[in-house]
Every structure is written in structure tokens, then in C-alpha cells.
C-alpha atoms as one frame of an Amber mdcrd trajectory, in Angstrom:
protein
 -60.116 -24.517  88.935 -59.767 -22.498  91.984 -62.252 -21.889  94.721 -62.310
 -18.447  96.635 -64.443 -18.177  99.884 -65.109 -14.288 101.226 -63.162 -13.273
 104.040 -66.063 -11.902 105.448 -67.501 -13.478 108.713 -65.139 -15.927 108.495
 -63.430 -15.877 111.942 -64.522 -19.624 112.948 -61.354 -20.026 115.096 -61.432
 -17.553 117.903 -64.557 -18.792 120.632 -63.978 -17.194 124.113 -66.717 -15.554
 125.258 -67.889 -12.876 123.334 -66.685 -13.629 119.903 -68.810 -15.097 117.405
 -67.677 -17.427 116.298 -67.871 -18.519 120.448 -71.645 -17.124 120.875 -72.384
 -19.057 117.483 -71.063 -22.435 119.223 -72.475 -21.795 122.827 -75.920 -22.089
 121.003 -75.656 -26.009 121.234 -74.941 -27.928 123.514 -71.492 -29.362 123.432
 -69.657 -32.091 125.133 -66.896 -31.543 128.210 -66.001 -34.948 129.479 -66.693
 -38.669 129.095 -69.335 -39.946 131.503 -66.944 -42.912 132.812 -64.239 -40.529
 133.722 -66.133 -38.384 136.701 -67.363 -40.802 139.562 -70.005 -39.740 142.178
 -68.238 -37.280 144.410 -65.489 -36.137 142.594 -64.885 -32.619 140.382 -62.131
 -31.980 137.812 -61.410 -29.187 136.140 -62.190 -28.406 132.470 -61.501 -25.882
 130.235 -64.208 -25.427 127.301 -64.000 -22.000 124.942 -61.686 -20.213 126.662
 -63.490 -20.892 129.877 -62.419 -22.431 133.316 -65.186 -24.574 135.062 -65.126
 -27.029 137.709 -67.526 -30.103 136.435 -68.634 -32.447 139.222 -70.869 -35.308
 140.152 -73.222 -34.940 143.089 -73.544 -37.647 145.391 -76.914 -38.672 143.750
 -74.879 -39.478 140.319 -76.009 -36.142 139.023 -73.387 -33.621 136.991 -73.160
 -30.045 137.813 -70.958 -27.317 136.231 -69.603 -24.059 137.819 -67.063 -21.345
 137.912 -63.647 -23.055 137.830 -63.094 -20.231 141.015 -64.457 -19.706 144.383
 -65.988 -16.362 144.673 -63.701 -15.495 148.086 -60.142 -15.819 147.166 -60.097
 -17.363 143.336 -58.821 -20.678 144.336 -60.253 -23.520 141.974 -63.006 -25.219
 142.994 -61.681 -28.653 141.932 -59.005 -29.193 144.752 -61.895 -29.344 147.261
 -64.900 -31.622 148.667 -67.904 -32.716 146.888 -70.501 -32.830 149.338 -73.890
 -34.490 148.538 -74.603 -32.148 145.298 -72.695 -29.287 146.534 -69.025 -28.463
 146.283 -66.707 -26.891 148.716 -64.261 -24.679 148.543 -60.721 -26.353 150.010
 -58.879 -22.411 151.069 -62.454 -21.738 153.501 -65.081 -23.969 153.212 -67.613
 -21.756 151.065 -69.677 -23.990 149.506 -71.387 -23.784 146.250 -75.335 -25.805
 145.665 -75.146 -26.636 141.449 -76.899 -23.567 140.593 -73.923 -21.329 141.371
 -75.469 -20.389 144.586 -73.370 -20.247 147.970 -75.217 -21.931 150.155 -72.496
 -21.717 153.622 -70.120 -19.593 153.995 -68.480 -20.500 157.648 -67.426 -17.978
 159.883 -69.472 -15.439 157.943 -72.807 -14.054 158.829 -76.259 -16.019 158.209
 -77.035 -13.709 154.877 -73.838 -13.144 153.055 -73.832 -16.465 151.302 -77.291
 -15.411 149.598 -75.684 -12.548 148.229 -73.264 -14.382 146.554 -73.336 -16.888
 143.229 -70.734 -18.095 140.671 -71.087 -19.032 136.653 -73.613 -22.119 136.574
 -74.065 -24.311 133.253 -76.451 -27.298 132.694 -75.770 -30.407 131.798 -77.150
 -33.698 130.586 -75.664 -37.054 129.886 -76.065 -38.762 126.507 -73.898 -41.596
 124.740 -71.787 -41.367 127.357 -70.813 -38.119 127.201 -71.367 -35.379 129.575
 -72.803 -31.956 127.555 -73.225 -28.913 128.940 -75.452 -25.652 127.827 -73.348
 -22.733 127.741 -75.508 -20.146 125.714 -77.873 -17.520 126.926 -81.516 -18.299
 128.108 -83.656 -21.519 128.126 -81.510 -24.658 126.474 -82.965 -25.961 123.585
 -83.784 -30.011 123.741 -80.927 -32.058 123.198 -79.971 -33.341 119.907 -80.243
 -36.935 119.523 -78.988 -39.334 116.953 -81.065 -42.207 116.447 -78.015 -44.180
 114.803 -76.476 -44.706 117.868 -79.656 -45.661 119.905 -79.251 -48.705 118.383
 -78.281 -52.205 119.964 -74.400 -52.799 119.618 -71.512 -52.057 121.101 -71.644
 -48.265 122.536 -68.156 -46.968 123.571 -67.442 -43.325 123.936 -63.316 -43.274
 123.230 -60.852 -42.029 125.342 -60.947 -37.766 124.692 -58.271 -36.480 122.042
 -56.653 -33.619 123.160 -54.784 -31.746 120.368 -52.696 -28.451 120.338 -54.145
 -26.898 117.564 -57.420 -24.891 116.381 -60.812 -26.918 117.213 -61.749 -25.938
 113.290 -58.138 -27.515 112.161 -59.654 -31.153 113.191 -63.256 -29.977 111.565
 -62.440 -28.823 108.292 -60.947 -31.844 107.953 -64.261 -33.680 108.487 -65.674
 -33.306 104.819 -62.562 -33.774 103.016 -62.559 -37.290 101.682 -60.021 -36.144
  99.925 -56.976 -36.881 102.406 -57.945 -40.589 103.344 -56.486 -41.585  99.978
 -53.202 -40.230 101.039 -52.984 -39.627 104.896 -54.150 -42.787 105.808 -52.080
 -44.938 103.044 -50.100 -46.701 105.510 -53.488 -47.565 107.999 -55.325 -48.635
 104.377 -52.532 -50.801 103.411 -52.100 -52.716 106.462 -55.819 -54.016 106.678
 -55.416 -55.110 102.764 -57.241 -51.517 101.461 -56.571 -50.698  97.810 -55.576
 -46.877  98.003 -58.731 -45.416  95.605 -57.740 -41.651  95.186 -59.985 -41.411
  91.270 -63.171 -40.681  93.377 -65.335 -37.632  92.255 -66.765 -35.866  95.451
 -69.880 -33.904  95.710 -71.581 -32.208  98.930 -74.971 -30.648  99.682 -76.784
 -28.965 102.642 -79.060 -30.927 104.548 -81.610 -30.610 107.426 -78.743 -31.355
 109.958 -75.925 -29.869 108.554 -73.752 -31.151 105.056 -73.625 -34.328 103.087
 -70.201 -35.479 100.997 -70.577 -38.295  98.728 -67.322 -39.735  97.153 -67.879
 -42.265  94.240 -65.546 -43.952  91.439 -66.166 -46.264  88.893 -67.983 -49.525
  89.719 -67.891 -48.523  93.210 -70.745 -47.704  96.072 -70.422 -44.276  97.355
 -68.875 -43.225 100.443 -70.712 -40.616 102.506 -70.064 -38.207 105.014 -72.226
 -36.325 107.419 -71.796 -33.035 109.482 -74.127 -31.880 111.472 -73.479 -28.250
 112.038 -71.731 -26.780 113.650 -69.125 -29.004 115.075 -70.068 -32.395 114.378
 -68.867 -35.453 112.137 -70.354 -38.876 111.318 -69.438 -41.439 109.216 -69.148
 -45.447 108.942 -65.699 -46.834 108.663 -64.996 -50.501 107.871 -61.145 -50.469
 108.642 -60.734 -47.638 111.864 -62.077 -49.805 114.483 -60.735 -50.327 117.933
 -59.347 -53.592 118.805 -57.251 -56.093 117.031 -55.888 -55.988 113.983 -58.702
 -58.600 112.678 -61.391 -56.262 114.214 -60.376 -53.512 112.005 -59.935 -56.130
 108.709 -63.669 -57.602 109.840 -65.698 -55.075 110.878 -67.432 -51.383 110.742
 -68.136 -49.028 112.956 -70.772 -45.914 112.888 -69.085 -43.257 114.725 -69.905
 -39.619 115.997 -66.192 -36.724 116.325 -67.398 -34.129 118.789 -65.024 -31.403
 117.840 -64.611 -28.904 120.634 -62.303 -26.095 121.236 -60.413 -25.774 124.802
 -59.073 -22.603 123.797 -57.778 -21.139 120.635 -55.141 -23.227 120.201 -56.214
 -26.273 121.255 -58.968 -28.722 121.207 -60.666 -32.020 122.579 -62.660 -34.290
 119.970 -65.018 -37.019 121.677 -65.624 -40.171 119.782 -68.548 -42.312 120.434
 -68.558 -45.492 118.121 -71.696 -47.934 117.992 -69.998 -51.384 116.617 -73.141
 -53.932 115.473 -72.435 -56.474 117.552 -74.659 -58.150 120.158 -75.018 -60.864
 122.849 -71.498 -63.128 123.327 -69.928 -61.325 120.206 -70.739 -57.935 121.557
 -69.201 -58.762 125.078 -66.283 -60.508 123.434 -65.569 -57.397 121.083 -65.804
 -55.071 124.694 -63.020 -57.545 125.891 -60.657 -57.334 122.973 -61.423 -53.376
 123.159 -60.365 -53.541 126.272 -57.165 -55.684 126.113 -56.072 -53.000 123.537
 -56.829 -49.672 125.164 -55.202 -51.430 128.414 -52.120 -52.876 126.321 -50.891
 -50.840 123.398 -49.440 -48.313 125.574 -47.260 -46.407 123.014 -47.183 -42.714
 123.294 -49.362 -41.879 119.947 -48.803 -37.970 120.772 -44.943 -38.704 120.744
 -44.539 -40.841 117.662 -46.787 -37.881 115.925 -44.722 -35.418 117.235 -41.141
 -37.444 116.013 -42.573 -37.459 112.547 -43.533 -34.035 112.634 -39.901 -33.160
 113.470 -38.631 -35.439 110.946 -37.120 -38.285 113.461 -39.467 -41.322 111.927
 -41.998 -41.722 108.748 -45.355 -43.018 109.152 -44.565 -46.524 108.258 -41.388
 -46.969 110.550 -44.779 -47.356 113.232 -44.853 -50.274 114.781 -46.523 -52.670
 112.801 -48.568 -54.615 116.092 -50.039 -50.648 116.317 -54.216 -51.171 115.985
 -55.400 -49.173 113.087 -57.295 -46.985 115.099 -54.507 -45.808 116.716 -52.306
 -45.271 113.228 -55.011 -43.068 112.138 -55.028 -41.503 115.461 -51.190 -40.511
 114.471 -51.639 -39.813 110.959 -54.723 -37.538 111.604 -52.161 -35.786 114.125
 -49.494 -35.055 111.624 -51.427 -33.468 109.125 -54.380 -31.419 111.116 -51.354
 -30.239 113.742 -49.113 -29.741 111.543 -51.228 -27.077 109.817 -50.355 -24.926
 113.101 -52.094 -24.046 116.119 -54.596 -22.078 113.827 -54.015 -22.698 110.487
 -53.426 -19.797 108.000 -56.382 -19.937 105.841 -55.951 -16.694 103.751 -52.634
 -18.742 102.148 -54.653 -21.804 101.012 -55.166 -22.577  97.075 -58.147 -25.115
  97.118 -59.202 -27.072  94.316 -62.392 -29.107  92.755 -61.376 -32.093  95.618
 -62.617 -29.232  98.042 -66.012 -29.128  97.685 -67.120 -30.517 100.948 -64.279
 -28.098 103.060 -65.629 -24.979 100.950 -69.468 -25.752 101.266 -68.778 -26.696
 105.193 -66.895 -22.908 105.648 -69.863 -21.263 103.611 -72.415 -22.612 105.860
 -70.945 -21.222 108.906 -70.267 -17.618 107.007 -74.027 -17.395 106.317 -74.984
 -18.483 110.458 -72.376 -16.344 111.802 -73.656 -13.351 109.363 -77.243 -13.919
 110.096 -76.309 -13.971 114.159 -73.887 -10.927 113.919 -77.202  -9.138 112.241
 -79.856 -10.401 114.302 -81.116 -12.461 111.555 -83.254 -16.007 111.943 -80.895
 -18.306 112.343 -81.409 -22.398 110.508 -82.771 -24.428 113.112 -80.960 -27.874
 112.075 -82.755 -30.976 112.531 -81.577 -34.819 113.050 -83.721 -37.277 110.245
 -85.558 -39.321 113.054 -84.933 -42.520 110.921 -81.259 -41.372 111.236 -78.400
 -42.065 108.337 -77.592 -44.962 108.601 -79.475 -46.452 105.843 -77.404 -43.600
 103.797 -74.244 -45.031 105.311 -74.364 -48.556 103.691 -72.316 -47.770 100.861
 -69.228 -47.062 103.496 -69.283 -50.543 104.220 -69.557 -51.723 100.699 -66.649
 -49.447  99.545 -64.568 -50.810 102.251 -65.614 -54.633 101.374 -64.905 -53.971
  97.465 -61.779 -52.248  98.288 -60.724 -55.546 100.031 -61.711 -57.938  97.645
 -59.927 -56.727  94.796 -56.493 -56.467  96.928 -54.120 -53.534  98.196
């Protein structure tokens, strides 16, 4: 059987300002940097949707994000001082309050600086993520997820920048489909029978989609996204850390997929491992040792098997799981192409979760191109995890009965 999906309102790929596919996405807030990777006093650039900002942090701890130009001569804000919660300009010294508002302009007189301000955003910090507001009007509150408000291990991963379409890494995220097949190698290593007999459903829900894959005699395996750019699921084998981590324990973990530009992307990864007290801090070590350690190029062994030099399992075998799937993930979603030719695809029954994910977003980007009520999506304040269980069940059974 084979699925058709109307071509209209279905540009999710193009989100500079204006488009709406971009307007649709500026109507949440979305992440821009890890918290741990701005200290007080210092700004870096970023580019989110086609827009250059300057993100910095006060000398009070608090974030603030601007125009990614002075107002005077266009050079970027980034290359100069951060000055209690104001930034400076390094070509003439005009110097910005985190409003936008240029609060000293030397050499000029007394009232010019009133009369000038740049692009301000808001921002909050949550999970260890820095989000910013970059719709029109009031923000709306902050979406939390209770799942991760739990005690454990709370690490926010280091940010995966991609070259290719922010909605190439989210369609894959209800397609259980693939992990039968793309992440063979990862499976096999951590003793993970390959199951690819699973029948896969998917419904709406308050927050966005549920996928539920199930076989015979087996718990199912959910996934969640929470519209419109947001993926959560428990895996028992894709943790960070040693090789025994990722045969012993499970993870709940939140994919922040957001675009940079058109063709490319950053996805933030917050994980929440259940581990307290000595075993918790123990875990942080070994999570540690292997970020600090395993310093293989991932982006470069992805890009050799793209073009054909090695095969997915000619990786070296002392590679944490994590970072396999890292590389397989790579080869397939880049390898669709910076922006992936969607009018050429034939999908199938297996589809269900990519087809009900793209339908979703056609009916919100009709209803905003036509002034229509948009669905106001709500988190369960008991959160999924209960729903999540099976994950860790599937992965255990998968185990027992051998690769």
C-alpha cells in the first residue's frame, strides 16, 4: 500500500523569517546553546532560522540575546566586551543594555543612543539549555517536561551540528522503522537481537504524536513528539559512557531539533539516566572519561562512509554506542541531502508515524497561513514516562534471548 500526503502547505523546510514554516516554529520557544558552554561575561555568536544573534551572559549569570550586528558599522557584536549585563561594541564602543537598547554611544551626543535599538529576544534556562522566544508579542510559559525533573543523572549532550535540513533529523523521529536496520551494527555490539517484524501504529496526542511498535510476545516500544520539533523516547542500549553503560542501562532522553539555516541544523540532547547518590556521581565520571577520551572525528568517519571509503562496521570497535549511532544517524538523515526531495519518496504501511507527523504540521501551518485557532499542545503533568516502560522491557527481552 502506498501513502500520498498533499503537497499543499507542506513547505516545513524553509524557516527564515517570514516563511511559515519559520513563523510556525518562532511560536515556541526553542533552544540556541547549552547552558555550560556560555560563562558569565562572555557572548558567542549563533545562528538560529536564518538569523544572526549575538547570545551572552551578563555579569549577574543572566542570558541575553541581540542582533548579531552593531547598529553603527555592522560589525558583530560577539568580538567585543561584555560589560555587567551590557555588551559593547569592539569597532566604537556603542554599547547595547539586553533589551536591544543603546545605552552609550562615546563620542556621540547625550540623546542619540536613545534613538537607537537592535533585535532583542528573551531567554530562559531550562535542563540546561538556553531557549530563546523568537515570535511576535508576549511569550507563552515555558514548556516543561516533568520526566526530566526527576532525580538522576541530568546531562544536556554536546550540540550536533549537521549539514542538512532541521526536518531531515525530525522526520526521522517517528520512524521506528530504521532502528532495525540503521542501527544493526550499534544493536549487535551491546548483544541486541535485530527485531524488524514489529507492527507500528501512531496517534495524536495532547503534546504532539505517539508511535507504538510491538511484535509478538514482546512489550511495545513507544515514541513521543511533541510538536513541532521535539522527540522523546527511552533507550536501553544509546547511552553515553562505556560500553557496559550502554549493555546495563536506559536513558530517557529529549532531541531538540533546530534549524540554523536551511541547510543545516543543531539537535540538543538532554538525557536523564536513573541513577543517584555514589552510582550517579560514578556514572558522571565514566561520562566524562568518554566525552574527554574517545576523540575520533564522528563527522569524518560519517562522511568516509558516505563517500564509500569505510562501512559501518569497519568502526572502531572501542567506539561507545552512543557515538556509533551518532554516525549511523549521520549517514542516513545527511545523506538524504541538504533538504531532502520529498515529492520523490514512495512510503509504505512502516510509515505511519513519518506520514501522521507531516499531516499534523500541514493542518497548523494551514490554520496559521488562514488565521485560524491554532492547537494549543499540552505536556501530561504526570509526564510519559510511565508510557515509556515498555522501551526498557523491549531492550531487556531483546538481550535475553541473544543477538
Amino acid at each position: 500500500m502506498i501513502y500520498a500526503v498533499s503537497a499543499d502547505y507542506t513547505d516545513f523546510v524553509h524557516t527564515g523569517p517570514g516563511t511559515l514554516a519559520g513563523r510556525y516554529l518562532r511560536l515556541f520557544w526553542q533552544p540556541v546553546l547549552r547552558s555550560e558552554d556560555l560563562a558569565p561575561g562572555r557572548a558567542v555568536p549563533v545562528r538560529i532560522m536564518g538569523e544572526d544573534l549575538t547570545l551572552y551572559r551578563g555579569e549577574s549569570g543572566a542570558t541575553h540575546l541581540v542582533a548579531g550586528r552593531c547598529a553603527h558599522r555592522g560589525t558583530k557584536l560577539s568580538t567585543g566586551w561584555v560589560e555587567d549585563d551590557c555588551v559593547r561594541c569592539l569597532y566604537h564602543g556603542w554599547r547595547y543594555d539586553g533589551s536591544g537598547q543603546c545605552v552609550e554611544q562615546p563620542g556621540e551626543d547625550q540623546g542619540f543612543a536613545a534613538k537607537v535599538r537592535i533585535t532583542s529576544y528573551p531567554t530562559q534556562e531550562y535542563l540546561g539549555l538556553i531557549f530563546a522566544y523568537m515570535g511576535e508579542g508576549a511569550p507563552p510559559p515555558m514548556r516543561r517536561f516533568p520526566d526530566f525533573e526527576r532525580e538522576g543523572v541530568l546531562a544536556a549532550g554536546t550540540p550536533e551540528y549537521w549539514p542538512c535540513n532541521y526536518y531531515n533529523r525530525l522526520d526521522n523521529a517517528p520512524d521506528a522503522g530504521h532502528v532495525p536496520w540503521t542501527h544493526r551494527e550499534s544493536l549487535t555490539r551491546v548483544g541486541n537481537r535485530n527485531v524488524s517484524n514489529m507492527t507500528r501504529a501512531a496517534e495524536e496526542t495532547e503534546y504532539g504524536m505517539l508511535s507504538r511498535a510491538s511484535g509478538p510476545g514482546e512489550p511495545a516500544h513507544f515514541l513521543h513528539f511533541h510538536m513541532p520539533n521535539i522527540n522523546q523516547n527511552r533507550s536501553a542500549a544509546r547511552v553515553e559512557g562505556s560500553l557496559e553503560d550502554a549493555a546495563k542501562l536506559w536513558v530517557d532522553r529529549l532531541f531538540f531539533r533546530v534549524p540554523v539555516d536551511d541547510e543545516n541544523c543543531v539537535s540538543f540532547v538532554v538525557d536523564l539516566v536513573p541513577l543517584t547518590g555514589e552510582a550517579g556521581e560514578a556514572y558522571r565520571e565514566r561520562r566524562r572519561h568518554a566525552e574527554q577520551t574517545q576523540t575520533a572525528s564522528l563527522r569524518q568517519i560519517a562522511e568516509d562512509i558516505l563517500a564509500g571509503k569505510m562501512h559501518i562496521h569497519d568502526v572502531d570497535q572501542s567506539l561507545s554506542t552512543y557515538k556509533l549511532f551518532w554516525i549511523e544517524d549521520f549517514a542516513v538523515q545527511v545523506g538524504q541531502g541538504p533538504i531532502a526531495t520529498r515529492d520523490q519518496e514512495h512510503l509504505g504501511r512502516i510509515d505511519v508515524g513519518v506520514i501522521l507527523m507531516r499531516k499534523l504540521w500541514q493542518r497548523e501551518l494551514k490554520a496559521l497561513a488562514e488565521g485560524l485557532p491554532l492547537k494549543q499542545w499540552t505536556e501530561p503533568a504526570e509526564g510519559l514516562a510511565h508510557m515509556t516502560e515498555g522501551n526498557r522491557l523491549t531492550a531487556a527481552a531483546a538481550r535475553s534471548n541473544g543477538s
